[in-house]
C-alpha positions in Angstrom: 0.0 0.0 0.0 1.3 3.4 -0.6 2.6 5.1 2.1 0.8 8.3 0.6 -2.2 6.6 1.1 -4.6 8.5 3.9 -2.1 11.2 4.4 -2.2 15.1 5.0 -0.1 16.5 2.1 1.4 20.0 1.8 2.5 21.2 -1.2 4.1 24.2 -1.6 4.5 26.0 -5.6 1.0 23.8 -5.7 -0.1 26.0 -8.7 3.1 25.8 -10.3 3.2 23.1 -13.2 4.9 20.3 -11.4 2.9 21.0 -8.1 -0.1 21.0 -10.1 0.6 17.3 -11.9 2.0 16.2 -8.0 -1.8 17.2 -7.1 -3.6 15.6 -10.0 -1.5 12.2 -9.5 -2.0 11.8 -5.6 -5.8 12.5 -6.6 -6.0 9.5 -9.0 -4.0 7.1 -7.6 -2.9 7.5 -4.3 -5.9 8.4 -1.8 -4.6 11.0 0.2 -7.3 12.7 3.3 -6.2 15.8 2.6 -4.0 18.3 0.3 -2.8 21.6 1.3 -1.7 23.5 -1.6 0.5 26.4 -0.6 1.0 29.3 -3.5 1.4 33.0 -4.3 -1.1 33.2 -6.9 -4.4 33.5 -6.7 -5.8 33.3 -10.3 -3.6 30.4 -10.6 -5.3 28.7 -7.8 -8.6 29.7 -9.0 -7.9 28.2 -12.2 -6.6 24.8 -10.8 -9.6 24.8 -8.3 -12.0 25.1 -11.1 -10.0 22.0 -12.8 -10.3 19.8 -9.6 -14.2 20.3 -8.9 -15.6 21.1 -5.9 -15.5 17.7 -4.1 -11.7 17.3 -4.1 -9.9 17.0 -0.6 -7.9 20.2 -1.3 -7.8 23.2 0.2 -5.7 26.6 -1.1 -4.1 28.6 1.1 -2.7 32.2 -0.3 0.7 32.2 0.9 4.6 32.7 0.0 7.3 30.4 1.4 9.1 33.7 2.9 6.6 34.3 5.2 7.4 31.7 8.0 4.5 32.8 10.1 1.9 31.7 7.6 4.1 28.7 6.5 4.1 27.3 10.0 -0.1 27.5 10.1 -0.3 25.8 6.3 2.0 22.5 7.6 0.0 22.0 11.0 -1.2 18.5 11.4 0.6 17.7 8.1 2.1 14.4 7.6 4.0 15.0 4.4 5.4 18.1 2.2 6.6 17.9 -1.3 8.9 21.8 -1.8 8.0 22.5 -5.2 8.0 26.3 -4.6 11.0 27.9 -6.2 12.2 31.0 -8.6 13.3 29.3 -11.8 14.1 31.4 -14.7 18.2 31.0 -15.3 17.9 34.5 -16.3 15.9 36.1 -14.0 17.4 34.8 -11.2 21.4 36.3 -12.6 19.2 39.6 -12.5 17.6 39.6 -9.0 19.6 37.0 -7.0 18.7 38.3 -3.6 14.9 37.3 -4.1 15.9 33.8 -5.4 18.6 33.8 -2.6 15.4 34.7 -0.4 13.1 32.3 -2.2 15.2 29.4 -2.6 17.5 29.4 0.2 15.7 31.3 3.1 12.1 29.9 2.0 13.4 26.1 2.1 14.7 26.6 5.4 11.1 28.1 6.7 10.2 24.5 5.3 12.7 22.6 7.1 11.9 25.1 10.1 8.1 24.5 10.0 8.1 20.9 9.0 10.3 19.8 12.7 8.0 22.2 14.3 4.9 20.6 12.9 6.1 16.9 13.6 5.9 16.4 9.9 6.8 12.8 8.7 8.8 13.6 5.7 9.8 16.3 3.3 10.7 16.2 -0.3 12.7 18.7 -2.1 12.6 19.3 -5.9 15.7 20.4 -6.8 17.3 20.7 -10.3 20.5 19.5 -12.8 21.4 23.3 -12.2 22.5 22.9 -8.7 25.6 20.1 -9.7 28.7 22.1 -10.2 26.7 25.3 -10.5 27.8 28.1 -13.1 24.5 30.4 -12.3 22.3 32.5 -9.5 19.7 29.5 -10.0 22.2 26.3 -9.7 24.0 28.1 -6.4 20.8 28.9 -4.7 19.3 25.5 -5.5 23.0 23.7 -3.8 22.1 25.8 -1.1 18.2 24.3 -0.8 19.7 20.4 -1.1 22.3 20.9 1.2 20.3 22.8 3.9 18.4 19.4 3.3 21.2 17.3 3.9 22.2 19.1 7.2 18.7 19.1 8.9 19.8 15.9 10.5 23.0 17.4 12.8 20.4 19.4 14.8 16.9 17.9 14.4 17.8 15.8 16.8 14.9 13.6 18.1 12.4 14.8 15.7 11.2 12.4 13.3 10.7 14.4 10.1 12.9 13.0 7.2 14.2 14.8 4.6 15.2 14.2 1.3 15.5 16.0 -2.6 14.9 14.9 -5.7 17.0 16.3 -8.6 16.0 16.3 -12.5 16.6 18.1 -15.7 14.3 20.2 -18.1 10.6 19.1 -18.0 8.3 19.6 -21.0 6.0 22.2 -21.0 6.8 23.2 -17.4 6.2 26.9 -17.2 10.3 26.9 -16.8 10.2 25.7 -20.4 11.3 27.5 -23.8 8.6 25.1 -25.8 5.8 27.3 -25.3 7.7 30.0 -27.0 8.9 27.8 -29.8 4.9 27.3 -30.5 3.9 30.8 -30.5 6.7 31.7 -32.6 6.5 28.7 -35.1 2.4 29.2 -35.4 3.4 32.5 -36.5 6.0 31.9 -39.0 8.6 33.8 -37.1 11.9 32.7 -36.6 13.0 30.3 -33.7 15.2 31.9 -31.6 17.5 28.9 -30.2 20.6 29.5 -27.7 22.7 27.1 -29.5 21.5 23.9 -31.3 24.1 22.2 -30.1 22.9 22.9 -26.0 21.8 19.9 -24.6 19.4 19.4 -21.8 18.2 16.3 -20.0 14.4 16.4 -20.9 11.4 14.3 -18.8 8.0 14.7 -18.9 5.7 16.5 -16.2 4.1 13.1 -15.8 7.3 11.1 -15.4 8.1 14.5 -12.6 5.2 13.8 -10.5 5.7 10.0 -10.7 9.2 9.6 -9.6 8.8 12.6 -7.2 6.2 10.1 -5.0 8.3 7.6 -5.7 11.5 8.6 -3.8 8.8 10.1 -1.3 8.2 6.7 -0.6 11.8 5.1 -1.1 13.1 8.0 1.5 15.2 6.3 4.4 17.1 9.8 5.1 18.9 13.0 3.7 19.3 11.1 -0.2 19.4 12.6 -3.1 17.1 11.1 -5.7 18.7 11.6 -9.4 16.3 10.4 -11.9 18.0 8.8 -15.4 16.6 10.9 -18.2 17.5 11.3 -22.0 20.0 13.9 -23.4 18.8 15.6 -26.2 20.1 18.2 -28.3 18.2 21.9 -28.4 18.2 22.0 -32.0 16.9 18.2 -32.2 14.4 19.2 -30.1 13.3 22.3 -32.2 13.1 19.7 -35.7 10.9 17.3 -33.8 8.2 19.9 -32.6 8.1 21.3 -36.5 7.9 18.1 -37.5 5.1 17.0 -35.6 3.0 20.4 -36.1 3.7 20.3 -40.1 2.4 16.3 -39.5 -1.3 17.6 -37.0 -1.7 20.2 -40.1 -1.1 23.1 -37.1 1.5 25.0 -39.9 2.5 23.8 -43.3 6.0 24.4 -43.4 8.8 24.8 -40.9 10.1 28.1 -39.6 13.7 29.3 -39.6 16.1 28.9 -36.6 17.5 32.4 -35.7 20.8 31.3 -32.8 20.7 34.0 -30.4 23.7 32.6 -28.2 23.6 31.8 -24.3 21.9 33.3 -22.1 23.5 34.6 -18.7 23.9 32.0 -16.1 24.0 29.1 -19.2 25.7 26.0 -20.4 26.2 24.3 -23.2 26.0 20.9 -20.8 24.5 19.9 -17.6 25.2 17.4 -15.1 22.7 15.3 -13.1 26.2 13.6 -11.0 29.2 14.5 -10.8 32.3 11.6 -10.3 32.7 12.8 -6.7 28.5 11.4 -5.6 28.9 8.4 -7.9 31.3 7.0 -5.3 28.5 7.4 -2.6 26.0 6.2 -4.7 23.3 3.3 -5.6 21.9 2.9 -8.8 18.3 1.2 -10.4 16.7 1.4 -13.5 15.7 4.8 -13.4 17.5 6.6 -10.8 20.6 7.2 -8.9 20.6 7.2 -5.2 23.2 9.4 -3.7 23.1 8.6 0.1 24.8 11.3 2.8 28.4 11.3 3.6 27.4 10.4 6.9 25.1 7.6 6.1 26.3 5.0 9.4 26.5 2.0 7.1 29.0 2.9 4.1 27.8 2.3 0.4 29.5 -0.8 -0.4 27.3 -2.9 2.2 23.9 -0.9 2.2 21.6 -4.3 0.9 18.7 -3.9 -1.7 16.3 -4.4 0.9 16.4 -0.9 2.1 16.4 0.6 -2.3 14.7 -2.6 -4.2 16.3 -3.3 -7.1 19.4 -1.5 -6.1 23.3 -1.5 -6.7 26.4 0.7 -6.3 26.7 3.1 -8.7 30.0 2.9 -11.5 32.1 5.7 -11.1 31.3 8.4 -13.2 29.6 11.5 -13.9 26.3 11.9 -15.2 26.1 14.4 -17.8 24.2 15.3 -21.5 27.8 14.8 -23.2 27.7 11.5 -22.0 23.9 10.6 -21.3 21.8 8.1 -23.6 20.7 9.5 -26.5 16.9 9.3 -27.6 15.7 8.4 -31.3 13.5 11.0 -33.9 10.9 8.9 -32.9 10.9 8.5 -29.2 11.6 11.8 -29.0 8.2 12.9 -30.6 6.3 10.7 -28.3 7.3 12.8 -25.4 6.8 15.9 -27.1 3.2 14.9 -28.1 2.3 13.6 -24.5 -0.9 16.0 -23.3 -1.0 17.5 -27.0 0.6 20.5 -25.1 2.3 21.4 -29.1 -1.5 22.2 -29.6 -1.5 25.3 -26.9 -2.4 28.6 -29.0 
């Protein structure tokens, strides 16, 4: 039975577009007594409340993960809390990085804060490929949010709460992502302006998010992080495929020009999901790595499946889109068709 099942949920960024699908999958499948969803906007909360009906066991609380006060009322009696709250623009974030510095870094530890207060079971973080070796505003701030995490243990002391993040790459048709901009700007005939077609990204769907997100919520033993195996695929790939696949649904009938514009500030050419340093700290499954803490008691080498099904110690290695597997014309389509979001006006 899932361990989600009959539980209190919090989840803060609720509106956002992996809260949102986290909300809409613990609906369906998982039975929960109660969801809290914690968020700054309130059109975007109307909207989603309109979506969920009127009989759903959610309730919407107006709130902003800087404001402890209010944070510590919305995780009372709360038995778990998925962090999906977070300023994500690479961009915006080189140009303001106090508020994501007071988003990312000083909001996440309100969470940790209120969940020990609150005697909450277990928090999950949802962290990013940015924070591994970071080279912008967004990566740092992010480091910052998994390792305040990490540390919660040295003075939680007998509390229970268990914490944990989960790190992925670029998910499709998140409001983070460029595709809705390639759409508008393909519909029109207007050029596509691409970074470099050459920039690869690790790229999951919003679906595949929320699933592996309850996953590790349920996998959770203490202070892991949870680094989900996802395709590499090149920007400019990427850009073919979506043409491709609107000349095929009749949307436009012929392809639009690619304009490069260069990297933006705070960007990479490659990102990294692990780096050589966790692999040696590391399990590894089908679909995920699972980088236990420095100071797990029992060292990596003896830690038996029983406690990560399916598990073994990782290779030594980093995890990177240089290096990670590639995905065919084909495949690649499928994901970019899943919830016809290449049809949004």
């Amino acid at each position: 039975m899932s361990i989600l099942n009959n539980k209190r949920i919090l989840i803060t960024g609720g509106t956002g577009s992996i809260g949102s699908t986290l909300v809409k999958e613990l609906l369906a499948n998982h039975n929960p007594k109660q969801i809290r969803i914690f968020s700054r906007d309130d059109s975007k909360q109307f909207q989603l409340m309109q979506e969920l009906g009127e009989n759903a066991p959610v309730n919407f609380l107006i709130g902003d993960i800087r404001d402890k006060e209010r944070l510590m009322r919305a995780t009372e009696n709360i038995d778990i809390v998925f962090h999906a709250a977070a300023l994500k623009h690479v961009f915006l974030c080189e140009r303001n990085p106090f508020e994501a510095y007071q988003t990312n870094v000083q909001g996440t530890q309100n969470v940790i804060d209120c969940a020990l207060a609150s005697g909450v079971d277990r928090v999950v973080n949802i962290s990013t490929d940015k924070a591994v070796n970071p080279s912008s505003v967004l990566g740092t701030t992010k480091l910052m949010a998994e390792r305040l995490m990490l540390s919660s243990i040295f003075y939680k002391g007998t509390k229970k709460t268990k914490f944990c993040s989960v790190r992925f790459g670029n998910v499709l048709w998140s409001r983070g992502s460029v595709f809705p901009l390639f759409i508008k700007q393909i519909r029109n005939g207007k050029p596509i302006t691409v970074t470099d077609p050459e920039m690869r990204r690790f790229f999951m769907s919003m679906k595949e998010a929320a699933q592996l997100v309850l996953e590790a919520a349920q996998m959770t033993k203490e202070s892991e992080i949870f680094v989900f195996k996802m395709p590499a695929v090149k920007i400019g790939d990427a850009v073919n495929a979506l043409q491709e696949i609107m000349i095929e649904e009749s949307i436009v009938n012929k392809a639009s020009p690619i304009r490069i514009i260069g990297a933006k500030e705070g960007e990479r050419k490659h990102e990294k999901l692990l780096t050589i340093e966790e692999s040696e700290n590391a399990l590894e499954t089908d679909k995920l790595y699972i980088i236990l803490p420095n100071f797990s008691v029992i060292p990596v080498k003896k830690i038996p499946d029983v406690f990560y099904p399916g598990s073994k110690r990782s290779k030594s290695g980093e995890y990177c889109t240089d290096q990670g597997r590639e995905i065919s014309n084909k495949d690649l389509k499928k994901l970019l068709r899943e919830g016809g979001f290449y049809k949004m006006q």
